[in-house]
C-alpha positions as MATLAB code, in Angstrom:
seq = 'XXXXXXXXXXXXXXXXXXXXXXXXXXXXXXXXXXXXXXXXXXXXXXXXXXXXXXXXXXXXXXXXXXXXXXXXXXXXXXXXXXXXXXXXXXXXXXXXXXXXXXXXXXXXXXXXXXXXXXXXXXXXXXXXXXXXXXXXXXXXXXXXXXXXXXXXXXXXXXXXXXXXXXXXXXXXXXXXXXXXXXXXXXXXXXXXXXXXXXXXXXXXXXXXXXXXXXXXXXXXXXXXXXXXXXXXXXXXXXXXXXXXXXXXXXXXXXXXXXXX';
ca = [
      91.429  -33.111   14.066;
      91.425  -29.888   15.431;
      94.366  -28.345   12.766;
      91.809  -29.825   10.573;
      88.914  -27.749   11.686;
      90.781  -24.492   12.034;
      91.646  -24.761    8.336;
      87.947  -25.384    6.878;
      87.940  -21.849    5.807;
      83.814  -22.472    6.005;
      84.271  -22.563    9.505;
      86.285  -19.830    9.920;
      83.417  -18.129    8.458;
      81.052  -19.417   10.878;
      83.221  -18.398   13.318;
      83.189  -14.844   12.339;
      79.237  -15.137   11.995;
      79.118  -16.282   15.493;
      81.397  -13.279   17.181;
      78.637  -10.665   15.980;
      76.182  -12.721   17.157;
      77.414  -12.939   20.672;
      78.583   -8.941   19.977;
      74.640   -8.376   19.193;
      73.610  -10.455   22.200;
      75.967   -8.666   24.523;
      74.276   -5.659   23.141;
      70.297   -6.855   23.309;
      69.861   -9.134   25.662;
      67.053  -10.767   24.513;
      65.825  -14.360   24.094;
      64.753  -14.425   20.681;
      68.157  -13.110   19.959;
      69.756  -16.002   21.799;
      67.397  -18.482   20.080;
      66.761  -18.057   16.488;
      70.100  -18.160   15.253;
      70.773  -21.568   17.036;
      66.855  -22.455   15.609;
      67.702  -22.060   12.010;
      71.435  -23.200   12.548;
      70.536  -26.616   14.021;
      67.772  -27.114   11.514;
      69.592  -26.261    8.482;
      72.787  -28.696    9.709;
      69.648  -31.971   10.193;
      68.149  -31.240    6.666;
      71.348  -31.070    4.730;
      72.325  -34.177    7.117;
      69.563  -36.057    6.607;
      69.328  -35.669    3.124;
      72.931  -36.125    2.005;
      72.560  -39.482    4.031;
      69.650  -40.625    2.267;
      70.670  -39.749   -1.179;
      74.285  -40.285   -0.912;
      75.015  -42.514    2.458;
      77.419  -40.052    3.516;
      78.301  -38.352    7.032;
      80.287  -35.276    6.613;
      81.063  -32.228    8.974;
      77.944  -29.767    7.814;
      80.150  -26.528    7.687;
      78.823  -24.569    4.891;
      75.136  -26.135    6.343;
      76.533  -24.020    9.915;
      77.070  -20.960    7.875;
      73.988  -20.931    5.644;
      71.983  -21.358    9.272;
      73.941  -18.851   10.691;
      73.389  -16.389    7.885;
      69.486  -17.264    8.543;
      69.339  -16.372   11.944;
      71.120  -13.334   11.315;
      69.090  -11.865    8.432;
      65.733  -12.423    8.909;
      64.424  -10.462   11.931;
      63.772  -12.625   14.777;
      61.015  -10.135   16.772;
      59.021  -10.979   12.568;
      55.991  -12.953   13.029;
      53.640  -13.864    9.910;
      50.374  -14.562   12.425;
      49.909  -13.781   15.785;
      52.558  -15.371   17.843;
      55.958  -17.452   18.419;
      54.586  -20.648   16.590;
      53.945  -18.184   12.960;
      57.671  -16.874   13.147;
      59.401  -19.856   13.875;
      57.654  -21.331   10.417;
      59.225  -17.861    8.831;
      63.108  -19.792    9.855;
      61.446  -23.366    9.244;
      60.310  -22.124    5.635;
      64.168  -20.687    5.002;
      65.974  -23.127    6.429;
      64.295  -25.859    4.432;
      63.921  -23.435    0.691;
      68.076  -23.110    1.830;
      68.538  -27.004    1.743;
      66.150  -27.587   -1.068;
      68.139  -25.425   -3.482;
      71.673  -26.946   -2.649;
      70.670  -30.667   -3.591;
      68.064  -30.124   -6.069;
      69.179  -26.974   -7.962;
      72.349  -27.341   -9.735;
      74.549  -29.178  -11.909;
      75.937  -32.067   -9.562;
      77.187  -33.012   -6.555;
      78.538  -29.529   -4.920;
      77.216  -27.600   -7.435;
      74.776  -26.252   -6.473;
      73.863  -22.812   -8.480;
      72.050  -20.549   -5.995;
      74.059  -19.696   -2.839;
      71.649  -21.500    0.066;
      71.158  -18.591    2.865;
      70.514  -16.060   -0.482;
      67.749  -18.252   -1.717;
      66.518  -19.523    1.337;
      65.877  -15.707    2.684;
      64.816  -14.009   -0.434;
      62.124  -16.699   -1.333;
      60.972  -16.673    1.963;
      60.609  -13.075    2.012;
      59.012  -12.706   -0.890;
      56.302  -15.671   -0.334;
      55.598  -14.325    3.669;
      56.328  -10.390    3.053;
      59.354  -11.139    5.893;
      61.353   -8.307    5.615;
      65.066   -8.856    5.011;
      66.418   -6.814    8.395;
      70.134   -8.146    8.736;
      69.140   -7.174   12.502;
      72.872   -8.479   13.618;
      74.744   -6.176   11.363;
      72.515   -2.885   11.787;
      75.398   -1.185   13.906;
      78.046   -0.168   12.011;
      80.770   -0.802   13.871;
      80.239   -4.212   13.509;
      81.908   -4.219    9.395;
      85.060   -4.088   11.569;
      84.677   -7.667   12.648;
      83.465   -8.436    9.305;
      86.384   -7.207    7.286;
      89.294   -8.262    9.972;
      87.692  -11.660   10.320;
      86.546  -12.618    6.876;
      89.881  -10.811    4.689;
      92.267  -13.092    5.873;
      90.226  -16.422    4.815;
      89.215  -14.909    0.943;
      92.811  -13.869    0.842;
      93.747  -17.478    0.798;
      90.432  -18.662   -0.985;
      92.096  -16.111   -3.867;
      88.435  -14.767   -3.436;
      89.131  -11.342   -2.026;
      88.796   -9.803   -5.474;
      85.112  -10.562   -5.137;
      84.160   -8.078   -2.385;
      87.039   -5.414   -3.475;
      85.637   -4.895   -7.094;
      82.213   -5.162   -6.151;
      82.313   -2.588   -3.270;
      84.195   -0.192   -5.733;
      81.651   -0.565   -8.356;
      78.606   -0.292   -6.618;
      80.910    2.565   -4.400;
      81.583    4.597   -7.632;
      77.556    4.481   -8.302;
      76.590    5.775   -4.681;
      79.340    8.488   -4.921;
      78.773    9.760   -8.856;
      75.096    9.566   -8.335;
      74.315   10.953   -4.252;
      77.983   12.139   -3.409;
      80.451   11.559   -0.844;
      79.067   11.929    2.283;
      75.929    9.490    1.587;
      78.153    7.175   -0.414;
      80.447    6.829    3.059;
      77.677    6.356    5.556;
      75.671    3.479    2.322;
      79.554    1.692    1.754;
      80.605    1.551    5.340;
      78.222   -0.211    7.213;
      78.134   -4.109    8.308;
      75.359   -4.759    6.334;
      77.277   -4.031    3.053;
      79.939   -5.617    4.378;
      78.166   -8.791    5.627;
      76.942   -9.026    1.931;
      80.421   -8.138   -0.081;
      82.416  -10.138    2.597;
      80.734  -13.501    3.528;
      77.412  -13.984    1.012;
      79.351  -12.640   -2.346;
      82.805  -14.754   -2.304;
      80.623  -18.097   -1.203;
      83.246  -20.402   -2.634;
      80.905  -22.782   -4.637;
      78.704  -20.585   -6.174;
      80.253  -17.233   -6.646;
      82.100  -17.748  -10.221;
      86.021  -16.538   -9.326;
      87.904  -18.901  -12.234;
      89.986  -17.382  -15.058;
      88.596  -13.446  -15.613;
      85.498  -13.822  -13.381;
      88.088  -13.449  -10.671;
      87.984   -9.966  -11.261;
      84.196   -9.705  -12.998;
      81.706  -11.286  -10.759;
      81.782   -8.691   -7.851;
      81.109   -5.936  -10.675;
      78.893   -7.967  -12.099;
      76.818   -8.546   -9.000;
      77.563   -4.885   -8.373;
      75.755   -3.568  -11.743;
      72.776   -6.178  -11.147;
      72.106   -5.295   -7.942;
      72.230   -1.164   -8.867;
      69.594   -2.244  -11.840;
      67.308   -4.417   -9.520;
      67.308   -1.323   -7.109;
      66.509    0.964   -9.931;
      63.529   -1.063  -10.810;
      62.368   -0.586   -7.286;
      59.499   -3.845   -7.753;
      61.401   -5.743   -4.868;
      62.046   -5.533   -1.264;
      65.464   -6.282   -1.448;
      67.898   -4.950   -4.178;
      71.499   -7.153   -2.898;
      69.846  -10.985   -2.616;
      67.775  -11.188   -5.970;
      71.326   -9.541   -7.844;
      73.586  -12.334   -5.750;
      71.007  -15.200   -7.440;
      71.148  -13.531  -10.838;
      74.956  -13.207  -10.916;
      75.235  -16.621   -9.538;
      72.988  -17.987  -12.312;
      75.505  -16.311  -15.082;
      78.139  -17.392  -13.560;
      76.947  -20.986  -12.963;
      76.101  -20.868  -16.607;
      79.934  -18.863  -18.321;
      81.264  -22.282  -16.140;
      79.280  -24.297  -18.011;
      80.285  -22.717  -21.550;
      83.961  -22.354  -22.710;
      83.401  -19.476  -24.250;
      82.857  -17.203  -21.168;
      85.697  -18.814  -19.116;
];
């Protein structure tokens, strides 16, 4: 059981996730630092629980559910409130949590395949329909990328998914450096924020495309739409609505044997 747990590479994940989390908590100290992540982790695990029951009788360790929460938690700013207290930004997490869980069962092309990666959905419709700004609060010091890149490598490395966040990083790292130079290309590329995107969102295993060539095109991809939805400058958020988009193409060059 346990062997069995240390090798769901989803967990391993989470695991990672949870180490800056207690690394941020060390650091802050506060309540609602403590709280929110377990708010939106335990809430995403009962929806995708209670709904895989009722549709499909089925009890199943929630792992990716754990990371999706986790990724939650961790993004949207936990001191955000859309009224005037605690009650208004707890329906910010409810809101995710529950767009998150809606998108895996009902958007996609079967049974775990699910087009939209959850936590990206979840926290980039939510932000756009309550103005909650997308804060990655748990990654804002840099030195936190370490834990990122030491604890996440490994597990892509055997998911044959590390390609993902390489080739995207030196896409969208060629951009940065052509177009504002070195210096402000080092202090965009090496920061856990970047790295919490490239490294755990990007390479999601179900619906980041990494078969035949998109091994080696989807981070590039995802690179060159996120550069363009920055360039447009209409949303709050250049890195979420360019993961969707490159999931979609992806979702849809699996679905056509022509792309493969």
């Amino acid at each position: 059981m346990f062997r069995a747990l240390i090798g769901n590479s989803r967990l391993r994940i989470a695991s990672v996730l949870v180490v800056i989390w207690i690394a941020y908590l060390i650091v802050e100290r506060s309540l609602q630092v403590f709280f929110i992540p377990l708010f939106s982790t335990g809430l995403v695990v009962f929806l995708d629980l209670t709904l895989t029951y009722v549709r499909k009788r089925l009890w199943y360790v929630p792992s990716s559910s754990i990371v999706t929460g986790l990724l939650i938690g961790l993004i949207i700013s936990p001191t955000h409130s859309t009224g005037s207290g605690q009650a208004e930004s707890l329906s910010t997490f409810v809101l995710a949590a529950s767009l998150a869980v809606f998108s895996k069962h009902f958007i996609g092309g079967g049974m775990h395949r699910h087009i939209f990666n959850p936590a990206a959905f979840g926290i980039f419709v939510t932000s756009l329909l309550l103005s909650v700004p997308v804060a990655r609060w748990a990654v804002s010091l840099h030195q936190w990328m370490i834990l990122i890149l030491i604890g996440a490598s490994y597990t892509l490395y055997q998911l044959k998914r590390l390609w993902l966040p390489v080739t995207f990083l030196a896409v969208y790292g060629a951009y940065l450096f052509l177009i504002f130079g070195q210096a402000a290309a080092f202090l965009v590329l090496f920061n856990g924020t970047l790295f919490l995107f490239a490294f755990i969102m990007l390479p999601e295993p179900i619906t980041s495309n990494a078969s035949g060539r998109w091994k080696y095109l989807f981070g590039p991809l995802v690179a060159v739409l996120t550069i363009i939805v920055g360039k447009l400058g209409v949303l709050p958020d250049a890195f979420l609505p360019a993961l969707l988009l490159g999931n979609l193409i992806g979702f849809l060059a699996k679905t056509n044997r022509t792309f493969r």
